[in-house]
TORKOL-4160 file (C-alpha; in steps of 0.2 Angstrom, whole numbers, padded with zeros to 4 digits, m for minus):
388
<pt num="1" X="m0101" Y="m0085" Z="0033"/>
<pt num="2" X="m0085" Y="m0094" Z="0037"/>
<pt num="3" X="m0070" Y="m0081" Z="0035"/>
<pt num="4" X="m0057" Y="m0087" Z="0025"/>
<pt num="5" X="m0037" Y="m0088" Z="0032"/>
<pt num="6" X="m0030" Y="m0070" Z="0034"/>
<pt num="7" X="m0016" Y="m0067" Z="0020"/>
<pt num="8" X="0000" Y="m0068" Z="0031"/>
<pt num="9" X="0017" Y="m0060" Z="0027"/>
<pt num="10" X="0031" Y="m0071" Z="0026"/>
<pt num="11" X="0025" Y="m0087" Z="0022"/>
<pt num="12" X="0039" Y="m0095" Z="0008"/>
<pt num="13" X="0032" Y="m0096" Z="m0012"/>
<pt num="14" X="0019" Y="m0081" Z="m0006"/>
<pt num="15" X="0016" Y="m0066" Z="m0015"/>
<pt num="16" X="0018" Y="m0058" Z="0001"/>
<pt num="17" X="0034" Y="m0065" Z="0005"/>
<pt num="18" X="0039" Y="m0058" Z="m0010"/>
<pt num="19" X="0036" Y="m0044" Z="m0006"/>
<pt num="20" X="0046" Y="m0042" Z="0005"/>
<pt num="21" X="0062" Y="m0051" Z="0002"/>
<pt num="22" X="0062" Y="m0046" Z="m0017"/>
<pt num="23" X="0052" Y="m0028" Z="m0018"/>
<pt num="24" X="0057" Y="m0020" Z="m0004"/>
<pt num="25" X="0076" Y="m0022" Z="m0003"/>
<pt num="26" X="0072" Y="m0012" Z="m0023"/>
<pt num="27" X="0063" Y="0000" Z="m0015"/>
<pt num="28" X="0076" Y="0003" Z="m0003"/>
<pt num="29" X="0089" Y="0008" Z="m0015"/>
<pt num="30" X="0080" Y="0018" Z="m0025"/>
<pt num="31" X="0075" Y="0029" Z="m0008"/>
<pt num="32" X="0089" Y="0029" Z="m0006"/>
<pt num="33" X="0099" Y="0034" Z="m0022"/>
<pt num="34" X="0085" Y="0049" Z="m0024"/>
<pt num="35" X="0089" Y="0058" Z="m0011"/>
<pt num="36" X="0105" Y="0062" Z="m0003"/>
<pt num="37" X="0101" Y="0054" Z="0015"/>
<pt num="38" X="0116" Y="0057" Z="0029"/>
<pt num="39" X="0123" Y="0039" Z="0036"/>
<pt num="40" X="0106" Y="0042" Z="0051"/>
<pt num="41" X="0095" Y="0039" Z="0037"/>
<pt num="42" X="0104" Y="0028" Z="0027"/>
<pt num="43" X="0107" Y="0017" Z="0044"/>
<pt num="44" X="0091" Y="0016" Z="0048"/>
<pt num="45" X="0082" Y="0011" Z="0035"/>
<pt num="46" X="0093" Y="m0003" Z="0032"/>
<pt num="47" X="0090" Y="m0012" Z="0049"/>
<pt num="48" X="0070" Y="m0008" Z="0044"/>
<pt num="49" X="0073" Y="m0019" Z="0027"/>
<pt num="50" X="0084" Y="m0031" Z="0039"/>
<pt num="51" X="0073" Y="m0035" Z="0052"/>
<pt num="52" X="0056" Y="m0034" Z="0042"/>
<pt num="53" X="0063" Y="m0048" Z="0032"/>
<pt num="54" X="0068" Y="m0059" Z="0047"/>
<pt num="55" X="0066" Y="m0050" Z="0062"/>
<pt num="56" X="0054" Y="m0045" Z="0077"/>
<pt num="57" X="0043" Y="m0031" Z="0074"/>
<pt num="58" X="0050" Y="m0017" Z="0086"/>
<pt num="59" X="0037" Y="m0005" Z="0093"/>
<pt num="60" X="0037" Y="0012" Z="0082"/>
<pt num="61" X="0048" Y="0024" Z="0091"/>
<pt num="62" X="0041" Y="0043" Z="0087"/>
<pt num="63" X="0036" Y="0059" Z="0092"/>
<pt num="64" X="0025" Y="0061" Z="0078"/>
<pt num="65" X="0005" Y="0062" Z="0087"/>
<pt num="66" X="m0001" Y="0045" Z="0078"/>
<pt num="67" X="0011" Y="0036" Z="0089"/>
<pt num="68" X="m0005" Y="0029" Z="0101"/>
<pt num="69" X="m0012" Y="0024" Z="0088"/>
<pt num="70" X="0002" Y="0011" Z="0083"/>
<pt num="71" X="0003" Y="0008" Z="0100"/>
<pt num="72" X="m0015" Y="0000" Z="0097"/>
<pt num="73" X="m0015" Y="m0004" Z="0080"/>
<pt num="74" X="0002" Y="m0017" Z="0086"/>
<pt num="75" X="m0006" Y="m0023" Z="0102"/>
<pt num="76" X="m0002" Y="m0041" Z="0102"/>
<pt num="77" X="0009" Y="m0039" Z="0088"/>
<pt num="78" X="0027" Y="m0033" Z="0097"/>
<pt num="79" X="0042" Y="m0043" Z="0100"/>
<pt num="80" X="0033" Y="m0056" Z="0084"/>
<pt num="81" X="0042" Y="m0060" Z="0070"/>
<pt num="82" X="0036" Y="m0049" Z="0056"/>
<pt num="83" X="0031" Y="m0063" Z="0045"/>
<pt num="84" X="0018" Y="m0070" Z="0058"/>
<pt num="85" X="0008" Y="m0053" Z="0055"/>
<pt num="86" X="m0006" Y="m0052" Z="0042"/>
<pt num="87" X="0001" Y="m0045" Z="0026"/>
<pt num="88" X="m0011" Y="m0029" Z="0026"/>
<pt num="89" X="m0004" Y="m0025" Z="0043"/>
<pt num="90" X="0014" Y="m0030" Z="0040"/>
<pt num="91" X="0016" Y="m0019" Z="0024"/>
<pt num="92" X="0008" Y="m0004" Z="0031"/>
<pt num="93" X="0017" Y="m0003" Z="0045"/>
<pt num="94" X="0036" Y="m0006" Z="0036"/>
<pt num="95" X="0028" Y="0011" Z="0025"/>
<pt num="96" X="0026" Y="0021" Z="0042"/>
<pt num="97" X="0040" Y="0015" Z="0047"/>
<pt num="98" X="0051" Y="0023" Z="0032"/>
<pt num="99" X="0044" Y="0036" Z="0034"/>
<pt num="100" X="0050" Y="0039" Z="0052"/>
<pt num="101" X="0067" Y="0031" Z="0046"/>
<pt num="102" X="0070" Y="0045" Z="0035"/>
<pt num="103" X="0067" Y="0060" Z="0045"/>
<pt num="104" X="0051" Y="0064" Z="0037"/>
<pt num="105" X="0040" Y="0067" Z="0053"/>
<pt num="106" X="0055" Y="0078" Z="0059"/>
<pt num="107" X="0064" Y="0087" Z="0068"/>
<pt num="108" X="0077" Y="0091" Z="0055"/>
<pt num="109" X="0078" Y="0094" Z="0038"/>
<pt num="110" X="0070" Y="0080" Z="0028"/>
<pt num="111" X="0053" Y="0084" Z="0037"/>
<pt num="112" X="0038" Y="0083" Z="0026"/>
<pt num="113" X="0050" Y="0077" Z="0009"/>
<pt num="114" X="0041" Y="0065" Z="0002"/>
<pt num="115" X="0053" Y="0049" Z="m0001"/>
<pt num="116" X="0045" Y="0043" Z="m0016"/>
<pt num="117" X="0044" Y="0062" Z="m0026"/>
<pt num="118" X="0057" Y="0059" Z="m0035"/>
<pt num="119" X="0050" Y="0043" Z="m0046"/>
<pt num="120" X="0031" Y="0048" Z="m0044"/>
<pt num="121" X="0033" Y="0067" Z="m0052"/>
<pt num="122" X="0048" Y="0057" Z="m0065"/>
<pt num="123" X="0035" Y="0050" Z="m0075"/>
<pt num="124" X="0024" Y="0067" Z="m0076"/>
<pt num="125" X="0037" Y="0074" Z="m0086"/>
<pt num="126" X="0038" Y="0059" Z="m0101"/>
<pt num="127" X="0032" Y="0058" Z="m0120"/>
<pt num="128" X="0019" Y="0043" Z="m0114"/>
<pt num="129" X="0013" Y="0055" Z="m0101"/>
<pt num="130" X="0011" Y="0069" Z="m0115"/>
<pt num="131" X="0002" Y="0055" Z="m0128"/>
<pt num="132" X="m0010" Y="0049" Z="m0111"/>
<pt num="133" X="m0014" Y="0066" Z="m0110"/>
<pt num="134" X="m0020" Y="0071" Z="m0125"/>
<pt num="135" X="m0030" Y="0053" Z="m0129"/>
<pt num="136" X="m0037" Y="0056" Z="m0111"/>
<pt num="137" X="m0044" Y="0073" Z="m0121"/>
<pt num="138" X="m0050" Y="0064" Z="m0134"/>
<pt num="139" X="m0061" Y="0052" Z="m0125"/>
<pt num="140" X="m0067" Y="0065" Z="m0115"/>
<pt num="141" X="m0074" Y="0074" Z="m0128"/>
<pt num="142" X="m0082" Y="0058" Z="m0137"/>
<pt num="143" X="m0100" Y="0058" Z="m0142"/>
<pt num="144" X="m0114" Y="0049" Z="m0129"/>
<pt num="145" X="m0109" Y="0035" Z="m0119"/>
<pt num="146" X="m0095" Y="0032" Z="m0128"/>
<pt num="147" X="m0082" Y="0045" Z="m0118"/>
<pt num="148" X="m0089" Y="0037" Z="m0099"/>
<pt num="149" X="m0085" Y="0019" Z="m0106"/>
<pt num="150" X="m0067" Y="0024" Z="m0111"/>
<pt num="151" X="m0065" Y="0034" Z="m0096"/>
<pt num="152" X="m0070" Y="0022" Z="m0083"/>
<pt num="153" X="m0059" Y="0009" Z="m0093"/>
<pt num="154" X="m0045" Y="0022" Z="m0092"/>
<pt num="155" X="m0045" Y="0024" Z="m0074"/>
<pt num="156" X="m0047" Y="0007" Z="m0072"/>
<pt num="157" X="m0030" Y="0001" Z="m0082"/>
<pt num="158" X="m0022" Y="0018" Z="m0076"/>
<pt num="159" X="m0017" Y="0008" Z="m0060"/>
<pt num="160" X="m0003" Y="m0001" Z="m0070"/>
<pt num="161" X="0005" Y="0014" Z="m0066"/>
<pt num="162" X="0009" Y="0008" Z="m0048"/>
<pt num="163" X="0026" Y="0012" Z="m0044"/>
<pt num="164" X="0026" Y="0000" Z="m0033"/>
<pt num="165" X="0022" Y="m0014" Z="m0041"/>
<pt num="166" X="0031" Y="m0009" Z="m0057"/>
<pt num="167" X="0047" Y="m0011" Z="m0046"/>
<pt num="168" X="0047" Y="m0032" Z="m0051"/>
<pt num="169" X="0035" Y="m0032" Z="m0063"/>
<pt num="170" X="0040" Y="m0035" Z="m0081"/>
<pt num="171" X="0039" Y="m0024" Z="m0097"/>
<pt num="172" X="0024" Y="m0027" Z="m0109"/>
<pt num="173" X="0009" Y="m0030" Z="m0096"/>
<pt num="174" X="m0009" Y="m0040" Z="m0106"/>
<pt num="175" X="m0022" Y="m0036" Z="m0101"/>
<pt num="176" X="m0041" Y="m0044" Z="m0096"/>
<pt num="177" X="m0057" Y="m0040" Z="m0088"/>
<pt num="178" X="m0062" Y="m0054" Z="m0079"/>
<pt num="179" X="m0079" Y="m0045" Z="m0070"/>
<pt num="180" X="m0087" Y="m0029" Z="m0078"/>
<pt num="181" X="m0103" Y="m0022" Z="m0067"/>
<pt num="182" X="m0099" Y="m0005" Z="m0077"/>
<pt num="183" X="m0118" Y="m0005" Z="m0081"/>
<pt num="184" X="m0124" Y="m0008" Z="m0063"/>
<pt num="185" X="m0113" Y="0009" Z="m0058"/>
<pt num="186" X="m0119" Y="0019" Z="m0073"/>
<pt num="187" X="m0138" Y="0016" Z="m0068"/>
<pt num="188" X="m0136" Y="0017" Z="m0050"/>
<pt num="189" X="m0130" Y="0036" Z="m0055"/>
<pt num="190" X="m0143" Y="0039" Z="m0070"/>
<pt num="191" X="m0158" Y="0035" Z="m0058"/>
<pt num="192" X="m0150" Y="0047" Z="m0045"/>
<pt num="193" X="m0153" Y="0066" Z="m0043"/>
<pt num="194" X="m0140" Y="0080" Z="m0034"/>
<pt num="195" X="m0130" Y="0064" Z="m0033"/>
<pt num="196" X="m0111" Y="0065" Z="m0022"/>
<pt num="197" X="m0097" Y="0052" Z="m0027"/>
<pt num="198" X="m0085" Y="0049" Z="m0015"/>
<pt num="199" X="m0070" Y="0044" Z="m0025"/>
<pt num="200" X="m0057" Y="0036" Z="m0015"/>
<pt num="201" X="m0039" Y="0037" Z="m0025"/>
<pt num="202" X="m0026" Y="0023" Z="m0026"/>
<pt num="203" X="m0009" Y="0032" Z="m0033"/>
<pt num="204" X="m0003" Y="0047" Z="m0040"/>
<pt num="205" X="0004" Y="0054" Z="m0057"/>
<pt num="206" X="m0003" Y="0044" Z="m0072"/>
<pt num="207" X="m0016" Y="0035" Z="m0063"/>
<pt num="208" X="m0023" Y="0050" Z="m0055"/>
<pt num="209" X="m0023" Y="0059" Z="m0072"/>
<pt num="210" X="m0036" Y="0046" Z="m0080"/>
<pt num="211" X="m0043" Y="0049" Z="m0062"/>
<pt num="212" X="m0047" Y="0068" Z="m0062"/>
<pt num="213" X="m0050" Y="0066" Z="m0081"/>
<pt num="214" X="m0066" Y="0055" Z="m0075"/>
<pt num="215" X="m0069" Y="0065" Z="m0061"/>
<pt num="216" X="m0073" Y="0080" Z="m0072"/>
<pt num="217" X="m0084" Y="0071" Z="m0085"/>
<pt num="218" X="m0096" Y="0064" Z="m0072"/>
<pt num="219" X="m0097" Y="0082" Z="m0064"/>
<pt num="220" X="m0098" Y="0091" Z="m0082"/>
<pt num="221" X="m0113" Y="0079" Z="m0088"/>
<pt num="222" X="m0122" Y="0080" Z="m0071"/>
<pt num="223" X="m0119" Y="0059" Z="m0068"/>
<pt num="224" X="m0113" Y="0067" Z="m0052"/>
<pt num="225" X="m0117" Y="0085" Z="m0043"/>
<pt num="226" X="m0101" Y="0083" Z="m0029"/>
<pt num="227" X="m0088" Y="0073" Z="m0030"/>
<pt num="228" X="m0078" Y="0070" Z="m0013"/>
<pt num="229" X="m0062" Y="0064" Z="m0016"/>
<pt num="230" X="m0049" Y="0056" Z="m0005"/>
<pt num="231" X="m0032" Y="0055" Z="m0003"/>
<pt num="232" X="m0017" Y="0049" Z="0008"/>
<pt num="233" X="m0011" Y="0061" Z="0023"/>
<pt num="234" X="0006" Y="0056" Z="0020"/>
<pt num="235" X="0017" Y="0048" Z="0007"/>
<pt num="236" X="0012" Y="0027" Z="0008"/>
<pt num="237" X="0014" Y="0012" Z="m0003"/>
<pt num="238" X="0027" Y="0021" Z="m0016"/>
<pt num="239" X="0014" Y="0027" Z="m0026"/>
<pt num="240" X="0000" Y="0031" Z="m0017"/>
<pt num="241" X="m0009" Y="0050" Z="m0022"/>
<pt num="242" X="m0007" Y="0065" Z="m0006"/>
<pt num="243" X="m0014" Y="0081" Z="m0010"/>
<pt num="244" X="0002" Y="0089" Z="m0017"/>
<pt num="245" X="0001" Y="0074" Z="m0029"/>
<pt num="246" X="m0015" Y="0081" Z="m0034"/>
<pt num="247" X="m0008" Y="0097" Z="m0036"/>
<pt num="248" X="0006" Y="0092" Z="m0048"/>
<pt num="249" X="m0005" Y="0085" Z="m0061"/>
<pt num="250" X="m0018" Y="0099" Z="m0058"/>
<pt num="251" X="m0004" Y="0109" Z="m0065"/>
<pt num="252" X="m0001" Y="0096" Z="m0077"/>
<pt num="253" X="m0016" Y="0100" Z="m0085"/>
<pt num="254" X="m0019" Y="0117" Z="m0083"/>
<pt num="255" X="m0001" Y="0121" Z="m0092"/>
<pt num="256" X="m0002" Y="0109" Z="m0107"/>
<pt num="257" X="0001" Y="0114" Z="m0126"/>
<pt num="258" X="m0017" Y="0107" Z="m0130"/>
<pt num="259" X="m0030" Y="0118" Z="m0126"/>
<pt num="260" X="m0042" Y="0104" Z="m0122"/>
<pt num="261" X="m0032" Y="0096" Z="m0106"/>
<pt num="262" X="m0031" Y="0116" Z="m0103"/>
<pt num="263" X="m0050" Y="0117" Z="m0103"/>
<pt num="264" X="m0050" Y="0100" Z="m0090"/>
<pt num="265" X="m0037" Y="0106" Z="m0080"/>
<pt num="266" X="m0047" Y="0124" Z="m0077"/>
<pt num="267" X="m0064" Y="0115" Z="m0075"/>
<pt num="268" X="m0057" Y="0104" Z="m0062"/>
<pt num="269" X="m0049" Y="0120" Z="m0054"/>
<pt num="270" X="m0066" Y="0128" Z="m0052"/>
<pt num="271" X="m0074" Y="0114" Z="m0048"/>
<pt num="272" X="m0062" Y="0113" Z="m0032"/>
<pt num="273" X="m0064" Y="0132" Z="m0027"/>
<pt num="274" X="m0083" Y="0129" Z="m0030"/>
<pt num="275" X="m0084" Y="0114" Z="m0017"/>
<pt num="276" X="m0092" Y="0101" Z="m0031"/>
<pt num="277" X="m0074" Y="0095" Z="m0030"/>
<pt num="278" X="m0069" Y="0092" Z="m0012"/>
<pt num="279" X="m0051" Y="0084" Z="m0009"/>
<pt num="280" X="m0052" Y="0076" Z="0009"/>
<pt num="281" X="m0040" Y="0067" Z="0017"/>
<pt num="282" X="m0040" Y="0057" Z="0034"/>
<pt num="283" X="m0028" Y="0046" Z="0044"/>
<pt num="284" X="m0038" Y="0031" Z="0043"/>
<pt num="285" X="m0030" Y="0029" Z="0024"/>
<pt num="286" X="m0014" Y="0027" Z="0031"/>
<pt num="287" X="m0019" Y="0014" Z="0045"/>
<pt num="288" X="m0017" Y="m0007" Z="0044"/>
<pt num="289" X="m0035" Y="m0008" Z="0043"/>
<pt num="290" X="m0048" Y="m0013" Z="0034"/>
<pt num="291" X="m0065" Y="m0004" Z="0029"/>
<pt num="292" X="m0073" Y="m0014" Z="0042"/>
<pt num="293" X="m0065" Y="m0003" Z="0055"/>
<pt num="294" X="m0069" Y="0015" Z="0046"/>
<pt num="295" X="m0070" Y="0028" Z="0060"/>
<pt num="296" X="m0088" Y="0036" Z="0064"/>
<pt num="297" X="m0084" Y="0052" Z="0054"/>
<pt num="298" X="m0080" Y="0044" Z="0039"/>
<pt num="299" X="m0094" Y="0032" Z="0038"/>
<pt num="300" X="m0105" Y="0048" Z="0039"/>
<pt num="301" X="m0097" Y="0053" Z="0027"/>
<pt num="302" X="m0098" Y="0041" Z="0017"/>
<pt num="303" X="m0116" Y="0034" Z="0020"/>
<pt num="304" X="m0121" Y="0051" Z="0011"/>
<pt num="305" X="m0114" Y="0046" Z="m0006"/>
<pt num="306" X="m0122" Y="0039" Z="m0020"/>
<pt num="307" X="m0109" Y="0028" Z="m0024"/>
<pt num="308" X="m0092" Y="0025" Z="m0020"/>
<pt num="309" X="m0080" Y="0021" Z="m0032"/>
<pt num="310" X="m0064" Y="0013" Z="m0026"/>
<pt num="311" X="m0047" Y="0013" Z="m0032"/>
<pt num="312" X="m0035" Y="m0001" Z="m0033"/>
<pt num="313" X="m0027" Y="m0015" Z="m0027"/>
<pt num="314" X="m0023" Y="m0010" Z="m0009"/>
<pt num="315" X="m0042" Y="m0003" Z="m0006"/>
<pt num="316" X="m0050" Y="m0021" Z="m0014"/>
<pt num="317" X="m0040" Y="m0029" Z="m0001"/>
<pt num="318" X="m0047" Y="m0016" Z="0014"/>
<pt num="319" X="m0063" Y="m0018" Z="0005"/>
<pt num="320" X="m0067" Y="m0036" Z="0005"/>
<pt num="321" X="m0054" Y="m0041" Z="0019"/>
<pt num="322" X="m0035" Y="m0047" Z="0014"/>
<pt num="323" X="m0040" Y="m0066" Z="0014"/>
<pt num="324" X="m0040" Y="m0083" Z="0005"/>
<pt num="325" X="m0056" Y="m0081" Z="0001"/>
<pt num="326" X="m0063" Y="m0095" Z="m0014"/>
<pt num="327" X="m0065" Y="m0084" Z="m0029"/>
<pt num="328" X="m0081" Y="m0089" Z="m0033"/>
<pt num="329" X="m0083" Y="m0078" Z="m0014"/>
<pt num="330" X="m0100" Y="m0068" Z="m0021"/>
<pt num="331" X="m0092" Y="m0048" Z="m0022"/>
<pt num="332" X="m0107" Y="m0042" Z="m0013"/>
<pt num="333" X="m0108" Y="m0053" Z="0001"/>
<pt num="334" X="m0092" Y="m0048" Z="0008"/>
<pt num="335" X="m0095" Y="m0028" Z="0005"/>
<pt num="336" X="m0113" Y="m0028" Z="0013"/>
<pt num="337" X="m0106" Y="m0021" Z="0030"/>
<pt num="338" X="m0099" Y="m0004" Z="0017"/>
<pt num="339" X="m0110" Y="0012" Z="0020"/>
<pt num="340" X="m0114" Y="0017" Z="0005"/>
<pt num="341" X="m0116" Y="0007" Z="m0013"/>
<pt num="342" X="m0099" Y="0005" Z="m0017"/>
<pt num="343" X="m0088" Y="m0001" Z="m0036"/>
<pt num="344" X="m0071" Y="m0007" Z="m0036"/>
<pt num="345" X="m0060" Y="m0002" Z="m0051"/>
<pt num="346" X="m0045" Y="m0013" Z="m0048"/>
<pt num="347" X="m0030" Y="m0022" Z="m0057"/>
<pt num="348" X="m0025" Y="m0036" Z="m0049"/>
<pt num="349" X="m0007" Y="m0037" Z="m0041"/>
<pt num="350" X="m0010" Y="m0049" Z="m0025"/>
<pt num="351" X="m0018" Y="m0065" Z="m0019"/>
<pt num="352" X="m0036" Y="m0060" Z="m0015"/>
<pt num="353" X="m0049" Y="m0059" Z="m0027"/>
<pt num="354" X="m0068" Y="m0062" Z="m0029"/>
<pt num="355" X="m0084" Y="m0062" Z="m0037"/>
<pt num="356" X="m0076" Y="m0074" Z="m0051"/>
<pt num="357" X="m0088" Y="m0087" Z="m0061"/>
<pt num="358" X="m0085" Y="m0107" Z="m0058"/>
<pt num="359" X="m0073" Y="m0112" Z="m0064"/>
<pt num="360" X="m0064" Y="m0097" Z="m0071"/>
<pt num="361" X="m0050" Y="m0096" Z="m0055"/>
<pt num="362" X="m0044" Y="m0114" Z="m0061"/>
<pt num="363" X="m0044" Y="m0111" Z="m0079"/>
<pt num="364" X="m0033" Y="m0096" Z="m0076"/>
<pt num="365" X="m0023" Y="m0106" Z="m0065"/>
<pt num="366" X="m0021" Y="m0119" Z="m0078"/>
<pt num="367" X="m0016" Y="m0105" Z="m0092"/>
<pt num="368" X="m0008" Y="m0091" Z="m0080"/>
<pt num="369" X="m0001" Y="m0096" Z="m0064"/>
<pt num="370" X="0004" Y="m0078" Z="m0060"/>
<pt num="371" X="m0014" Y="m0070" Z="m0065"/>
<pt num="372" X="m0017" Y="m0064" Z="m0047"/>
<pt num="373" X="m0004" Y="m0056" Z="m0047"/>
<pt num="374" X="0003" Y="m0050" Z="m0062"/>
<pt num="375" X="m0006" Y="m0034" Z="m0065"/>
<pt num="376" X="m0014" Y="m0041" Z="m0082"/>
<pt num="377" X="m0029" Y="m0044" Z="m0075"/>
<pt num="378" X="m0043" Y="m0034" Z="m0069"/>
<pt num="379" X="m0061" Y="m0032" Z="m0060"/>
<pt num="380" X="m0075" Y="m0019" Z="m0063"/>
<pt num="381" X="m0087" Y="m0025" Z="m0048"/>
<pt num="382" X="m0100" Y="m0015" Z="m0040"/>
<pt num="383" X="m0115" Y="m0018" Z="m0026"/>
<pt num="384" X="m0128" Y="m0004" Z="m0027"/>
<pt num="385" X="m0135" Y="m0008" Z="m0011"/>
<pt num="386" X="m0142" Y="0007" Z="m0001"/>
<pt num="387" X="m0135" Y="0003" Z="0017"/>
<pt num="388" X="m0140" Y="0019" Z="0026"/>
């Protein structure tokens, strides 16, 4: 199979550049207004937003211990101009970068402060929350199928609540599911016994709510035995869930006024101390990489599971590969390499998408220019394939 043009970031009228020159100078502000930063901070990551916008990538200067690792992950990529780097690689590193420009690997005393806190836990504490809470309660305790469809279509949607990307995008979001293989994921676990799910989760706060909300109806109705879910080392991507994220909404639900988000916070609790709930994390979910480079200890991991459900937009890019690829690009063919079968619940909010029907990218094209990107669109798409 021919691969399709990598997804660089700063070519003009991309969504990439975009990002870039419109999001990130946002972003920057809001860091910076949340917390109060000394000039150091405040200094340094302005000439981060600066020369990632028109400058040459500099190598990451650090004492923290993944600094050979950027070494190699940058090989080849030092003393270029940012926008000559593939977008995957670009944006992850302008994250780790923040990070080191605001104190947070240490010495000093913003180590280990996650930058983005202040907005992600903001929006636990809200009326919508409260509402998604108690209808998230409701569908879970709905009769038959009926509570995993509306679950899965929560957690699905429940990545519109990307920080990020809420940054430029406007109010009053559609909606539409251009690719549902929900079926092919609830047979691939109703024909399995003693099954693990490895759940690999996007961002935090009230996606990870619908999240965790799933999480516990497959382990409560047996659809899974184990559930193995992962999250970021370290904050990334505004939004993205770390296991103190985890914690907060744990709380969320274990203190609520409704007994029921009580009863699926304390499940989820137990579930965690009895091991059928395992939060993992690993430094390979904060690397420029896709899943074609998963370290050894993770593929074994993962090769284990029955299926592994995939969150978001950032993971469908590591996933399929951040490229041009024609949308008509058959799903499956591009995640044969994966270890284990795999489901992508995703929303769309960049260039890449596959699996799509002739014909349907050019009628959206024609109708929506901005569907890729927008956030109204979105993609159920699973390849039950046993690799291992």
């Amino acid at each position: 199979m021919t691969v399709a043009p990598p997804i660089l970031a700063g070519v003009p009228g991309t969504f990439a550049h975009s990002v870039f020159h419109d999001r990130h100078p946002v972003l920057i502000d809001q860091v910076i207004a949340a917390h109060p930063y000394g000039p150091a901070q405040r200094d340094a990551l302005h000439r981060l937003l600066d020369e990632s916008r028109d400058g040459l990538i500099t190598e990451l200067n650090t004492a923290a211990p993944d600094l050979p690792q950027w070494l190699a992950w940058g090989r080849g990529l030092w003393g270029r101009p940012w926008r000559a780097a593939s977008f995957l690689w670009a944006e992850s590193y302008f994250y780790r970068r923040l990070l080191e420009a605001v104190g947070y690997f240490g010495p000093g005393p913003w180590t280990g402060v996650d930058p983005f806190a202040p907005k992600k836990y903001a929006e636990l504490d809200t009326p919508q929350v409260a509402a998604e809470l108690a209808a998230l309660a409701d569908l879970s305790a709905a009769p038959g199928d009926t509570a995993r469809d509306a679950l899965l279509v929560s957690a699905l949607w429940g990545n519109q609540a990307d920080l990020g990307f809420r940054l430029t995008a406007g109010p009053g979001a559609r909606t539409g599911l251009l690719v549902d293989d929900s079926a092919k994921l609830w047979a691939a676990l109703d024909d399995s016994r003693e099954q693990t799910v490895c759940l690999i989760a996007d961002n935090a706060g009230r996606e990870l709510l619908p999240d965790l909300v799933l999480a516990d109806h497959l382990l409560t109705t047996g659809l899974a035995a184990r559930i193995t879910l992962y999250l970021k080392p370290q904050p990334y991507y505004v939004s993205d869930a770390t296991p103190h994220d985890l914690r907060a909404v744990l709380r969320l639900l274990r203190t609520s006024a409704d007994p029921e988000p009580q009863r699926i916070g304390q499940r989820l609790w137990q579930a965690i101390a009895e091991d059928r709930l395992i939060p993992r994390t690993h430094e390979f979910f904060c690397a420029p990489l896709t899943y074609h480079d998963l370290p050894d200890d993770l593929t074994a991991e993962i090769a284990t599971a029955t299926m592994t459900i995939l969150k978001g937009d950032l993971n469908y890019r590591r996933l399929v590969g951040d490229n041009y690829w024609p949308p008509t690009t058959p799903f499956t063919t591009l995640t044969a390499y994966f270890p284990s079968p795999v489901t992508a619940l995703r929303t769309l909010k960049c260039d890449v998408v596959t699996g799509l029907p002739d014909g349907r990218a050019a009628e959206l094209d024609a109708t929506d220019p901005s569907w890729r990107t927008s956030g109204d669109y979105a993609v159920v798409q699973c390849d039950t394939d046993r690799r291992w």
